[in-house]
C-alpha positions in Angstrom: -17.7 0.8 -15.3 -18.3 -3.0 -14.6 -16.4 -4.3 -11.9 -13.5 -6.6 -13.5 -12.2 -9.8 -13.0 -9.3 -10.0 -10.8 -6.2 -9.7 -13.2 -4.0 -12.5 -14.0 -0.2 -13.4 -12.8 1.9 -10.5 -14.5 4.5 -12.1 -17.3 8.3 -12.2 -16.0 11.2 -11.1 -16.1 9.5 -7.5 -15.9 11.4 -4.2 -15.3 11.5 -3.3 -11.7 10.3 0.5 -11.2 10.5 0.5 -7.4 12.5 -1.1 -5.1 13.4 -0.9 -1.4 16.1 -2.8 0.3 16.1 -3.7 4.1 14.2 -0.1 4.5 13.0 0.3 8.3 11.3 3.2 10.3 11.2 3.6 13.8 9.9 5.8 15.7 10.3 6.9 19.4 7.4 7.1 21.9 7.1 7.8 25.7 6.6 4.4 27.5 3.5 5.3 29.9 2.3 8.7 31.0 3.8 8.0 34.7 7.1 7.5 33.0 7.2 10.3 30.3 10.6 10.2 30.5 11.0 6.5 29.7 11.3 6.2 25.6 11.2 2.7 23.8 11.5 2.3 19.7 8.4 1.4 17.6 9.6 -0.9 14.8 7.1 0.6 12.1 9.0 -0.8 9.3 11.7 -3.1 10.0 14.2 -4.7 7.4 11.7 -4.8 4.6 12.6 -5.4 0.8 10.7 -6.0 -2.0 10.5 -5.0 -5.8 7.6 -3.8 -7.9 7.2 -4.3 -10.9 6.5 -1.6 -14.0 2.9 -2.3 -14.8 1.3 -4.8 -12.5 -0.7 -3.6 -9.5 0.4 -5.3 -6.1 -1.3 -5.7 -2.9 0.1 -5.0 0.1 -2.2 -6.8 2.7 -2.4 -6.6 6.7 -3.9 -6.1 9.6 -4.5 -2.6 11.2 -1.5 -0.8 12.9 1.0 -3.6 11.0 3.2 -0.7 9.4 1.5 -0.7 6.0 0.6 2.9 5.5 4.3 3.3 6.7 5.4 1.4 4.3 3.7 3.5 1.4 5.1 6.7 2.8 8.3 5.6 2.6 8.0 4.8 -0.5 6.7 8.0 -2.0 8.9 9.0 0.5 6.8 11.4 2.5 8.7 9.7 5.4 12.7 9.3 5.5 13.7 5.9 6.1 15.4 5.1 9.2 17.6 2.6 7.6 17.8 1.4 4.4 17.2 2.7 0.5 14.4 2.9 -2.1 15.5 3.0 -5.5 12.9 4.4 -8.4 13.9 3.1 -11.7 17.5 2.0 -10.8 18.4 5.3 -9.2 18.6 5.5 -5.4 16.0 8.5 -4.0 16.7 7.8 -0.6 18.3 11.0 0.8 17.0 12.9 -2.2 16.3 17.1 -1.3 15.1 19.8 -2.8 14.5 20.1 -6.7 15.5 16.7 -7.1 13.4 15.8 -4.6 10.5 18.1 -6.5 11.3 16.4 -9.6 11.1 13.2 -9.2 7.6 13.3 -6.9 6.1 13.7 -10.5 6.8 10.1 -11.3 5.0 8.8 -8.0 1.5 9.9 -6.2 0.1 8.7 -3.3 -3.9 8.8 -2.4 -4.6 8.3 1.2 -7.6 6.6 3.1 -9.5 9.6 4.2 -10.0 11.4 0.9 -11.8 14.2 2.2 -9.1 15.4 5.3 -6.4 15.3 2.3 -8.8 18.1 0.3 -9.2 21.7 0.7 -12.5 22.1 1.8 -12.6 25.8 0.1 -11.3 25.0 -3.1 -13.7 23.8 -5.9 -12.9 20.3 -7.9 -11.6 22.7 -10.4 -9.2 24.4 -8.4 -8.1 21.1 -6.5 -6.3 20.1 -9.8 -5.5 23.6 -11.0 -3.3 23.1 -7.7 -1.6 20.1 -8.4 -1.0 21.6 -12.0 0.8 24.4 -11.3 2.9 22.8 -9.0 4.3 20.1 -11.1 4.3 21.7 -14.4 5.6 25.2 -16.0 3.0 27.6 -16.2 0.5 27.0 -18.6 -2.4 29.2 -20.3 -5.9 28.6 -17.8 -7.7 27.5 -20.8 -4.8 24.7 -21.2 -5.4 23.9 -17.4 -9.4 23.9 -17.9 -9.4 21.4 -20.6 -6.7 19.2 -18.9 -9.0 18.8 -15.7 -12.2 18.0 -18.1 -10.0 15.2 -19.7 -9.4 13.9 -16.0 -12.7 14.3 -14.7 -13.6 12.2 -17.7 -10.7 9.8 -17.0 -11.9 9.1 -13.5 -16.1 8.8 -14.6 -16.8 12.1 -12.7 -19.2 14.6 -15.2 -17.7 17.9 -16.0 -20.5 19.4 -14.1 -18.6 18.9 -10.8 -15.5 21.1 -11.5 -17.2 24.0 -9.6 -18.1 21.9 -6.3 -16.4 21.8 -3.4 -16.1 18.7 -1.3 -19.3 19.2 1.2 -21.3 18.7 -2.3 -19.4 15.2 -3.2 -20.4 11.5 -2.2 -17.7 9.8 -0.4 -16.9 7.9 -3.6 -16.8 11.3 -5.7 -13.9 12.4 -3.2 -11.4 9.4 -3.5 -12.4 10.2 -7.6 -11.5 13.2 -7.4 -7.9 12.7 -5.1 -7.3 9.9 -7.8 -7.8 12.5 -10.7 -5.8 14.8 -8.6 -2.4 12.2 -8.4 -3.6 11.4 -12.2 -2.8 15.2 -13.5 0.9 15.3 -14.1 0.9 11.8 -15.3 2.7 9.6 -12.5 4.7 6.2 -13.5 3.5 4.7 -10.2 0.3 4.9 -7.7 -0.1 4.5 -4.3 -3.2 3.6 -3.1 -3.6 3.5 0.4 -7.0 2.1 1.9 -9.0 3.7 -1.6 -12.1 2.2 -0.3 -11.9 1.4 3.0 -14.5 4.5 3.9 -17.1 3.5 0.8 -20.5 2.0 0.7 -20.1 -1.2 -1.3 -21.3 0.1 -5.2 -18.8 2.7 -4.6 -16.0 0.4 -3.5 -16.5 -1.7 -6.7 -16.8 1.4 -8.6 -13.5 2.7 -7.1 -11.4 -1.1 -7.8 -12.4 -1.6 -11.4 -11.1 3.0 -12.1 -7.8 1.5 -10.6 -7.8 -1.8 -12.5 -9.0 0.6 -15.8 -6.0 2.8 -15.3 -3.7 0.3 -14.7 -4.7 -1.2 -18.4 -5.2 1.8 -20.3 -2.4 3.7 -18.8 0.0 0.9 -17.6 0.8 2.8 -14.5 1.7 0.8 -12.0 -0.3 0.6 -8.6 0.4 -0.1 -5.2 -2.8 -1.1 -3.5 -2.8 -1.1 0.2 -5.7 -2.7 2.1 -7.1 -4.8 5.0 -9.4 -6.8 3.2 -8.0 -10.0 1.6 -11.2 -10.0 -1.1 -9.7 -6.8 -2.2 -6.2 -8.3 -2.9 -7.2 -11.7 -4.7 -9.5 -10.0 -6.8 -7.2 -7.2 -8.4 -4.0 -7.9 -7.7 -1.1 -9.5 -9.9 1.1 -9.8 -6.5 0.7 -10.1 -2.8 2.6 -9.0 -0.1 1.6 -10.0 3.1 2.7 -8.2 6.5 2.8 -8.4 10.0 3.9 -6.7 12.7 5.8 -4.4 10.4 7.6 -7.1 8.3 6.9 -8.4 4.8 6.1 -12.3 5.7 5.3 -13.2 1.8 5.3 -12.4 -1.5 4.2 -14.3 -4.2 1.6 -14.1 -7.7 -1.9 -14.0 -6.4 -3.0 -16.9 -7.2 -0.4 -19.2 -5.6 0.1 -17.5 -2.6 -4.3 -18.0 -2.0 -3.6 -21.3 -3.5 -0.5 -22.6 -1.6 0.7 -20.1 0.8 3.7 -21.0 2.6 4.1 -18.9 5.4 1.9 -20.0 9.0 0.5 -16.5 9.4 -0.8 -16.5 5.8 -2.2 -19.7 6.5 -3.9 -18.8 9.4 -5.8 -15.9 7.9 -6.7 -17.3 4.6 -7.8 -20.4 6.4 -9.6 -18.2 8.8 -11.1 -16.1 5.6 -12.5 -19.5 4.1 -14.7 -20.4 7.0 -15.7 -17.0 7.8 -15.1 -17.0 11.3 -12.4 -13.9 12.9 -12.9 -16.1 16.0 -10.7 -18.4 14.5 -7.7 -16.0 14.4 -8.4 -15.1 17.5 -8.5 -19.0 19.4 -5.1 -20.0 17.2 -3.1 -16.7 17.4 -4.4 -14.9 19.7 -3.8 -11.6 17.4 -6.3 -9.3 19.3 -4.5 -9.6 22.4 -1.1 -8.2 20.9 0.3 -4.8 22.2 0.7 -3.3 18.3 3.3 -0.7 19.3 5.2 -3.7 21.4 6.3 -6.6 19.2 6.2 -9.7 21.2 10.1 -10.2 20.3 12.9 -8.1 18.3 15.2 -10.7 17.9 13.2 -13.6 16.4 10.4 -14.1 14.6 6.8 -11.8 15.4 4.5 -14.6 14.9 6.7 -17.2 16.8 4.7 -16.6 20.0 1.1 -17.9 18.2 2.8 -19.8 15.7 2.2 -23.9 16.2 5.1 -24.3 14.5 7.6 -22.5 16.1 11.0 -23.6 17.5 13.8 -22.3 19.9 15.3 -20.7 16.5 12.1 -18.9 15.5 11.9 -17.3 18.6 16.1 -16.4 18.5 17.0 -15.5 15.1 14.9 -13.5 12.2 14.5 -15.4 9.6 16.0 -14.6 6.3 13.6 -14.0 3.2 13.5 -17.1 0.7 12.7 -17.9 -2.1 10.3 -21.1 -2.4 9.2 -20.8 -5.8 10.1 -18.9 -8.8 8.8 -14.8 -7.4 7.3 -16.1 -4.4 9.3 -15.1 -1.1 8.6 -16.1 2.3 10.5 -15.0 5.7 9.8 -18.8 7.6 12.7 -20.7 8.7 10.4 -24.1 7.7 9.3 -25.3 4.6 5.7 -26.1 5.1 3.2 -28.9 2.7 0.8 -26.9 1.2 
């Protein structure tokens, strides 16, 4: 499968099929090991909103330990939100339990970055999505099973001759097929991805990107894609969302936000991107030298302390999320030239 061109802007107005509002996660941690009993709140997720849309694959892009992953949990809601709610087609599955709970994880799947820890290492490709099968779906007849996980295998470019392997005898890019075929089975409205090729060899990466941009035309599911690598997001990705420090700093169609991005901190990294130097982040934001589970401030704004812009209000009050342009939000007190 060729790898594709990255996908133009999405048409609008679109249905939304996921939404959260305000949603945070925090999590409570001993301070130091001399002070076990000191605890202090880790801001994982704080205050972020945003829509997806049916149909479009968006990128969630930032840097390691920025809450991202969190994020996607939340979402498929593997994780309860501290505060706020995520809504799934215009209901509200926030505090969701039990059946309902059940139920509705058939609409949404998440594969995560290590593809091989998240697979039995006993149980042959075949039985990996007899698994998922039978515990989505009424019981069907094995021969109804069997040809269902051919018609993946095929859906995902893995050969039938697989489906009695176990994951010691698959490539690295055979594994996150297989978990992808594995979410495929009962037919989810909406994907997860989180870090799909962040342990691949570069074929396999490509090979990975152009399955999800394939499913995402021939199946219109909609896609989450969460990654590290800005390449990744400008290349197959209708929408960005850019965080850091656990909040969503913009969102905007691809193309504009590379084009004109309007927050500092996507500046600096697409600016940084362009030359090809990481030293550049490093001399003008001084990112590397951030505690990740200490934010440099709660009350104002994360990047204020590396920002060149920053004032006495970025560093007192959180900036509210605006929109500049029509789909393209940005949490900046400023308007910037771009």
């Amino acid at each position: 499968m060729a790898n594709p061109q990255r996908p133009s802007a999405a048409p609008a107005p679109l249905p939304v099929i996921v939404e959260c509002v305000a949603l945070s996660k925090h999590f409570a941690t001993a301070f130091t090991a001399q002070t076990p009993d000191l605890q202090r709140t880790i801001q994982a997720v704080d205050r972020a909103s945003l829509q997806i849309f049916r149909g479009e694959i968006l990128g969630l892009w930032g840097e390691s330990g920025c809450g991202k992953s969190t994020l996607g949990r939340l979402l498929a809601r593997l994780d309860t939100p501290s505060e706020g709610e995520v809504f799934f087609n215009g209901h509200n599955v926030t505090r969701i339990r039990g059946a309902d709970l059940r139920k509705w994880r058939s609409d949404i799947q998440i594969t995560f970055q290590a593809a091989a820890a998240s697979l039995h290492p006993r149980y042959t490709v075949q039985e990996t999505i007899f698994e998922a099968l039978k515990a989505h779906r009424k019981r069907q007849p094995k021969a109804a099973l069997y040809q269902r996980a051919l018609a993946l295998l095929s859906q995902v470019g893995l050969p039938h001759a697989m489906l009695q392997r176990r994951p010691a005898e698959l490539s690295s890019g055979e594994k996150q097929r297989l978990v992808i075929a594995r979410a495929l089975a009962i037919e989810p409205q909406f994907l997860i991805a989180d870090e799909p090729i962040a342990q691949l060899d570069i074929t396999s990466q490509q090979q990975v990107l152009a399955l999800l941009h394939h499913l995402q035309q021939e199946l219109g599911i909609t896609i989450l894609l969460i990654t590290n690598d800005l390449n990744t997001v400008r290349r197959n990705c209708h929408r960005t969302a850019i965080m850091h420090q656990g909040r969503l700093v913009e969102i905007g169609d691809t193309d504009t936000l590379f084009r004109q991005p309007a927050h500092p901190y996507t500046r600096a990294i697409i600016a940084a991107q362009k030359i090809h130097l990481r030293s550049a982040l490093e001399q003008s934001a001084a990112f590397s030298e951030d505690e990740p589970l200490a934010p440099p401030a709660l009350t104002g704004c994360r990047f204020a302390p590396h920002c060149p812009h920053a004032d006495d209000i970025c560093r007192q009050a959180v900036p509210n999320t605006r929109e500049v342009r029509p789909r393209h939000f940005v949490k900046c007190h400023f308007d910037f030239e771009t």
